[in-house]
TORPA-4810 file (N, C-alpha, C, O; in nm, 3 decimals):
<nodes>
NODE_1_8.960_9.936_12.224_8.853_9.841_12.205_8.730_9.916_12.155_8.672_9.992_12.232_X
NODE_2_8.689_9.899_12.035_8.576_9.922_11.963_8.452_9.948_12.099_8.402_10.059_12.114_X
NODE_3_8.419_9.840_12.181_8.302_9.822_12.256_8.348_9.817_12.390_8.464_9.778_12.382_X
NODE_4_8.329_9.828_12.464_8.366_9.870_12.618_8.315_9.718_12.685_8.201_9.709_12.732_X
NODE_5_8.408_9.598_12.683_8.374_9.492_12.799_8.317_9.426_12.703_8.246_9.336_12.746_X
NODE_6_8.319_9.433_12.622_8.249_9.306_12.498_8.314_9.160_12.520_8.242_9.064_12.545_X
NODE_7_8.447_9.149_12.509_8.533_9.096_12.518_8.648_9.089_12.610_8.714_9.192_12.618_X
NODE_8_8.689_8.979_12.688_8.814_8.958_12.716_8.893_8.849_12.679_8.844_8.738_12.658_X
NODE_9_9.054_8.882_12.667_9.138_8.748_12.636_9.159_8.672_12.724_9.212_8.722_12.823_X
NODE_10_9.127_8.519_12.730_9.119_8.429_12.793_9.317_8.355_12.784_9.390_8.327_12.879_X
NODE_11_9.344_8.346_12.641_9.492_8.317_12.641_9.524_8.345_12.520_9.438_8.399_12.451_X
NODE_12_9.632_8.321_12.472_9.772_8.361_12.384_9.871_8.281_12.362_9.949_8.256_12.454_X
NODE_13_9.890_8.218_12.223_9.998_8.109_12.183_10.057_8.126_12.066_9.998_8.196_11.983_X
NODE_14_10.165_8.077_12.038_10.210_8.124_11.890_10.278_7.991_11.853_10.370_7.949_11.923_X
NODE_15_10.245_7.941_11.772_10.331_7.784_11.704_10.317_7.819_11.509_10.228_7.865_11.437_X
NODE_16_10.453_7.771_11.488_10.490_7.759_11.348_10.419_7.967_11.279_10.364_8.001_11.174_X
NODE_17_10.457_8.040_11.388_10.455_8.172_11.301_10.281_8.207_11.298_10.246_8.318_11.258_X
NODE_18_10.181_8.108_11.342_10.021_8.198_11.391_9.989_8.170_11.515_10.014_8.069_11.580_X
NODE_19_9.930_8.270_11.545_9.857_8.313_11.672_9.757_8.226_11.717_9.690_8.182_11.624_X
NODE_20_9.735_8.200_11.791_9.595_8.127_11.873_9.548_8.205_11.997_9.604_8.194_12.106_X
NODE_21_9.485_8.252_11.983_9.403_8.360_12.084_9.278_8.305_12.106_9.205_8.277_12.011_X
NODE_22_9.237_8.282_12.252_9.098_8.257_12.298_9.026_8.369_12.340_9.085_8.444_12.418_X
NODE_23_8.918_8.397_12.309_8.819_8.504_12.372_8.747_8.445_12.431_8.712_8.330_12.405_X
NODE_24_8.697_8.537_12.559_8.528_8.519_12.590_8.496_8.620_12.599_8.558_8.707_12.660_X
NODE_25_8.331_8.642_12.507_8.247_8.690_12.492_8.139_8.722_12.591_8.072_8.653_12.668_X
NODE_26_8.147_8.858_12.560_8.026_8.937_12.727_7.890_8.882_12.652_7.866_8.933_12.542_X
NODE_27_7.806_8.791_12.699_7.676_8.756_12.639_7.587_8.841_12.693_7.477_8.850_12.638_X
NODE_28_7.621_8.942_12.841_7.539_9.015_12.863_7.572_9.186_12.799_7.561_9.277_12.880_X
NODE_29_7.607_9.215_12.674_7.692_9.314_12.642_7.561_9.370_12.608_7.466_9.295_12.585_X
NODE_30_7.549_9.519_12.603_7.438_9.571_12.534_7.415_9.590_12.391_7.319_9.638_12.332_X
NODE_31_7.561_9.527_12.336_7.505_9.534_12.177_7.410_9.405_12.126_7.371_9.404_12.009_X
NODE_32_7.373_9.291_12.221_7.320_9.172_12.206_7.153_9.232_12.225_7.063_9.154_12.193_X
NODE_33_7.122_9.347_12.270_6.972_9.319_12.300_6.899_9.436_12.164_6.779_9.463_12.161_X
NODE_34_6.989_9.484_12.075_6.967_9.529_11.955_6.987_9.450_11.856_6.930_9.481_11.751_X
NODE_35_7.060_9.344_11.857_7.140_9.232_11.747_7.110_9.114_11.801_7.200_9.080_11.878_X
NODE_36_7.020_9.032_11.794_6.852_9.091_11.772_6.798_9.080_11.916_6.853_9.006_11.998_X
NODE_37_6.713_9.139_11.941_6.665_9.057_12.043_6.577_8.925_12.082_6.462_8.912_12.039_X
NODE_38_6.634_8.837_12.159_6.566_8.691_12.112_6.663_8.631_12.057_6.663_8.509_12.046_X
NODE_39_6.732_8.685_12.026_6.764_8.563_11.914_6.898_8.652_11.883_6.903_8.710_11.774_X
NODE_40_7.066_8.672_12.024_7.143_8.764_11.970_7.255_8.690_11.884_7.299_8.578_11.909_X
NODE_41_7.282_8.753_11.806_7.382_8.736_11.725_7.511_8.851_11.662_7.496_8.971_11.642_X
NODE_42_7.590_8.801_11.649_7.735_8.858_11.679_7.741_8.992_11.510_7.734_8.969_11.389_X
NODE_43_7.751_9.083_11.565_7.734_9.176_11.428_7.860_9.074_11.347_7.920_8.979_11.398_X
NODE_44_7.874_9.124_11.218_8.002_9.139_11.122_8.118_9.168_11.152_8.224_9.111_11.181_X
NODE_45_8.076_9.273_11.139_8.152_9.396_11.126_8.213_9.408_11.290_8.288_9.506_11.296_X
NODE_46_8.207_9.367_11.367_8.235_9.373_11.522_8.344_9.209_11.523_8.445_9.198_11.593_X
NODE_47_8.311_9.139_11.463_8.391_8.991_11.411_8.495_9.047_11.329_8.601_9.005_11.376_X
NODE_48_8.518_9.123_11.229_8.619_9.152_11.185_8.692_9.289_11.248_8.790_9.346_11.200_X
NODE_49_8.630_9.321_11.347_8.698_9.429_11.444_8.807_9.379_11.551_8.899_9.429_11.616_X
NODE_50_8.751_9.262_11.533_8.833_9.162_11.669_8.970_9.149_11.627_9.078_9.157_11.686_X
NODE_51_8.923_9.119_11.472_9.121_9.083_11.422_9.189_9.198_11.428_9.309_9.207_11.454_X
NODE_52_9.102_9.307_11.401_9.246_9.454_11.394_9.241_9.443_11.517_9.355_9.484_11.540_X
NODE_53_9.187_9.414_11.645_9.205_9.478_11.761_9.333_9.359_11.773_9.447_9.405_11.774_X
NODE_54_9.320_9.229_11.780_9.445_9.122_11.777_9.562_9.214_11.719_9.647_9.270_11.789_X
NODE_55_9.553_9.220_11.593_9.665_9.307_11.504_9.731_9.357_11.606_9.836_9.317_11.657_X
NODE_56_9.661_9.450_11.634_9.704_9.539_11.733_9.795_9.480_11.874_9.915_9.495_11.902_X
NODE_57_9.720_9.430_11.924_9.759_9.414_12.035_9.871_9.327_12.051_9.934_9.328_12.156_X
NODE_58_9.913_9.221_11.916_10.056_9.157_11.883_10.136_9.224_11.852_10.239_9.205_11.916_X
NODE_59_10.143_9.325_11.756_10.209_9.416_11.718_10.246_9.573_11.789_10.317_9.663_11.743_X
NODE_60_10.186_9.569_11.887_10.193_9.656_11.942_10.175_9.825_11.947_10.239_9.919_11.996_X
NODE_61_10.051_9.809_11.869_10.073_9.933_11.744_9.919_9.962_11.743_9.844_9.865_11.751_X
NODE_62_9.846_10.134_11.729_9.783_10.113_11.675_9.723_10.101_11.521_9.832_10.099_11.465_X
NODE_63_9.646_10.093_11.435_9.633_10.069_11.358_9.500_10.129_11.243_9.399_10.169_11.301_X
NODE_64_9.497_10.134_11.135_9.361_10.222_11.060_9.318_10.068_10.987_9.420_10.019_10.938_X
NODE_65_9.206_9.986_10.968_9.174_9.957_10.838_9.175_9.985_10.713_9.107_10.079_10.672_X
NODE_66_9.249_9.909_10.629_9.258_9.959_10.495_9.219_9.900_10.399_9.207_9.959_10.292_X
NODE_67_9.186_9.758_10.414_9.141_9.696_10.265_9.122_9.517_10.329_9.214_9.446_10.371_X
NODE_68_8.979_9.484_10.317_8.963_9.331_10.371_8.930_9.261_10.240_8.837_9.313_10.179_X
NODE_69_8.976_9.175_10.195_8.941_9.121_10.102_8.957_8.899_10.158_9.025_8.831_10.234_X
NODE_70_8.833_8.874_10.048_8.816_8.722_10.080_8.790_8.747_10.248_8.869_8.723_10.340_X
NODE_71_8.692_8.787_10.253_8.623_8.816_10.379_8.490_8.750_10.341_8.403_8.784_10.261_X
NODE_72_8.502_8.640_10.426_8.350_8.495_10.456_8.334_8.500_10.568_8.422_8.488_10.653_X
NODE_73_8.175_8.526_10.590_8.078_8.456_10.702_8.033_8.379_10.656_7.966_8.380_10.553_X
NODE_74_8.074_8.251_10.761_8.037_8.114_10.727_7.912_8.116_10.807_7.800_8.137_10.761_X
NODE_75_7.943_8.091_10.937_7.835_8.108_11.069_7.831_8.199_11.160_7.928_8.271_11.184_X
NODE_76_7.689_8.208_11.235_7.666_8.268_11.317_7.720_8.258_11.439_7.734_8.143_11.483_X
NODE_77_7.767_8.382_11.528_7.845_8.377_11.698_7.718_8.407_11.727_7.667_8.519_11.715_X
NODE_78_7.645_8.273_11.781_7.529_8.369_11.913_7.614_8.335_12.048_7.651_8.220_12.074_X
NODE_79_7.641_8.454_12.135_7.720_8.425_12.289_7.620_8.347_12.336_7.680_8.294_12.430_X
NODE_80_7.471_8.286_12.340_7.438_8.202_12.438_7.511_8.048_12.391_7.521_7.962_12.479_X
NODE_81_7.555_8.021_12.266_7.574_7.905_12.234_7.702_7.858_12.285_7.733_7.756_12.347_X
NODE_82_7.795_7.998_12.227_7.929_7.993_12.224_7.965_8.108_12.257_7.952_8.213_12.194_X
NODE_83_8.024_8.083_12.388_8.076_8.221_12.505_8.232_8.236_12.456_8.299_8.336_12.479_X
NODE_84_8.288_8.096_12.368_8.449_8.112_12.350_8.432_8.133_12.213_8.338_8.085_12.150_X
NODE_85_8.520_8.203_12.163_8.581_8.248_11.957_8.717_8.211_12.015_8.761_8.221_12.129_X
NODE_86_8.760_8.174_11.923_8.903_8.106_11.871_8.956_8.142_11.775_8.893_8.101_11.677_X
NODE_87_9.091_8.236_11.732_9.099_8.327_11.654_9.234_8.263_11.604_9.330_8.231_11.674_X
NODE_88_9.224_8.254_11.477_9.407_8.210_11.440_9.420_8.308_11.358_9.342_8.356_11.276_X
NODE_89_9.559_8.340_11.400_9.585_8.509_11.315_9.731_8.484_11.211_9.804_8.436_11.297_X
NODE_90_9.775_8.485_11.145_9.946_8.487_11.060_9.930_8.656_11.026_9.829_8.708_10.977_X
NODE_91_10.005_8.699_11.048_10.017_8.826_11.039_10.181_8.819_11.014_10.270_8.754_11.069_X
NODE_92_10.181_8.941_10.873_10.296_9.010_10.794_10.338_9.104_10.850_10.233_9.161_10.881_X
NODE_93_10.430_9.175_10.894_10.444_9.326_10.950_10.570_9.341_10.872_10.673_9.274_10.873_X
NODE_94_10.522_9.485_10.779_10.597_9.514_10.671_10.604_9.700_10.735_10.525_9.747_10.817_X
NODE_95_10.705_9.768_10.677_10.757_9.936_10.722_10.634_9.970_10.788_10.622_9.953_10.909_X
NODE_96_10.529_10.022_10.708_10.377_10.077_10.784_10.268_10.013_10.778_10.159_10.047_10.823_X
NODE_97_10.294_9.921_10.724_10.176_9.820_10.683_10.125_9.684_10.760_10.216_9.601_10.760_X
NODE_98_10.019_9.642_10.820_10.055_9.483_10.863_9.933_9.416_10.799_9.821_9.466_10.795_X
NODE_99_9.970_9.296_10.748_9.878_9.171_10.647_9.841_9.077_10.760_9.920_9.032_10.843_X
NODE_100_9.711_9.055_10.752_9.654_8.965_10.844_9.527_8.860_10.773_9.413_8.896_10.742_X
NODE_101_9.577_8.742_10.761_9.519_8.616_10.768_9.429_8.569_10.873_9.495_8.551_10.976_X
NODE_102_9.300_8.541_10.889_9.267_8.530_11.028_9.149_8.415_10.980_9.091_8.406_10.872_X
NODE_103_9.135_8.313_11.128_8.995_8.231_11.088_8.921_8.263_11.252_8.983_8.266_11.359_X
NODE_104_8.813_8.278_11.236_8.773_8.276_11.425_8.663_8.105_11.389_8.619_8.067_11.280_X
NODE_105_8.653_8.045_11.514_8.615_7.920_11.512_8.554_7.958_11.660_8.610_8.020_11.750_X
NODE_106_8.397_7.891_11.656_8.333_7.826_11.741_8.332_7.709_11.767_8.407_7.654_11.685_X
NODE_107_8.286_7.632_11.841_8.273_7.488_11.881_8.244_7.442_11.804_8.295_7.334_11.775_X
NODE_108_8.156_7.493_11.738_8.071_7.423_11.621_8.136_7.459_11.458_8.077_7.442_11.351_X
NODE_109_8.304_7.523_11.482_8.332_7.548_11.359_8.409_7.702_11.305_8.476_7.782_11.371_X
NODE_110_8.372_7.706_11.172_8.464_7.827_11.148_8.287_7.919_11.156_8.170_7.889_11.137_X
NODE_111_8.370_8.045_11.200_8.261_8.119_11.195_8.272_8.255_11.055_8.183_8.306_10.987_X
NODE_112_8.417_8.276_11.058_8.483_8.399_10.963_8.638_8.352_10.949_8.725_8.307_11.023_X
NODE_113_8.623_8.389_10.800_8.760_8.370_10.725_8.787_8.501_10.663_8.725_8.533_10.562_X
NODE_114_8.912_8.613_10.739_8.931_8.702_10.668_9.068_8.702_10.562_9.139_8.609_10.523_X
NODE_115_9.072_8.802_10.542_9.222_8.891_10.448_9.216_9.016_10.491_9.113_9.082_10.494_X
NODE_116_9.342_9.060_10.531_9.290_9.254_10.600_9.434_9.291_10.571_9.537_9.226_10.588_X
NODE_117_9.407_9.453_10.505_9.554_9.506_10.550_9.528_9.648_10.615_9.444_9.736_10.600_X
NODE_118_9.639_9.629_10.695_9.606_9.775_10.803_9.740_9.836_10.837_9.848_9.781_10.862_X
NODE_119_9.690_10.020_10.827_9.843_10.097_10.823_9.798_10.094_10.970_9.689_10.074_11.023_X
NODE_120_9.943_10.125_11.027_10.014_10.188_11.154_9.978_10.326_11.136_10.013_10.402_11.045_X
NODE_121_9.891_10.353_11.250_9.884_10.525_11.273_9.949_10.589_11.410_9.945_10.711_11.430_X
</nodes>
């Protein structure tokens, strides 16, 4: 895990070949009182960390980032609004390689729409 207690998985489902994973989000995490303070909001780059860490943790494997493409931030995760992300994952697992499709959704919607491919290390 990228961040120590940022996150825990709430549950785990798989229908028609994608993932449905619930998180909740530590709103008291210390990366919230730099991002911003007042007013926290969920880095990027920590949103698209979530899916390799998923990757991972379906596949059982760890994993390097290698190439995100059609990667959209739609909206903002502030944890006071929305303590739950909702992650749908389709993931490829090819010899060293795994392809991951992912949307995370707040209450209020999609928040990130990725494309990622990541080797097995």
């Amino acid at each position: 895990m990228l961040l120590k207690n940022f996150y825990s998985v709430v549950n785990t489902s798989k229908e028609n070949g994608k993932y449905f994973t619930q998180i909740k989000i530590n709103k008291d995490h210390e990366i919230y009182k730099g991002h911003f303070p007042g007013r926290p909001v969920t880095p990027g780059v920590i949103l698209m960390n979530l899916f390799k860490e998923e990757a991972e943790r379906l596949s059982n494997c760890k994993l390097q980032f290698i190439e995100g493409n059609r990667i959209k931030f739609v909206a903002v995760v502030d944890p006071n609004v929305d303590a739950y992300l909702n992650l749908e994952s389709e993931i490829a697992e090819q010899e060293d390689e795994i392809k991951l499709k992912g949307v995370a959704k707040t209450s209020a919607g999609i928040s990130l729409k990725i494309n990622s491919l990541y080797k097995r290390v």
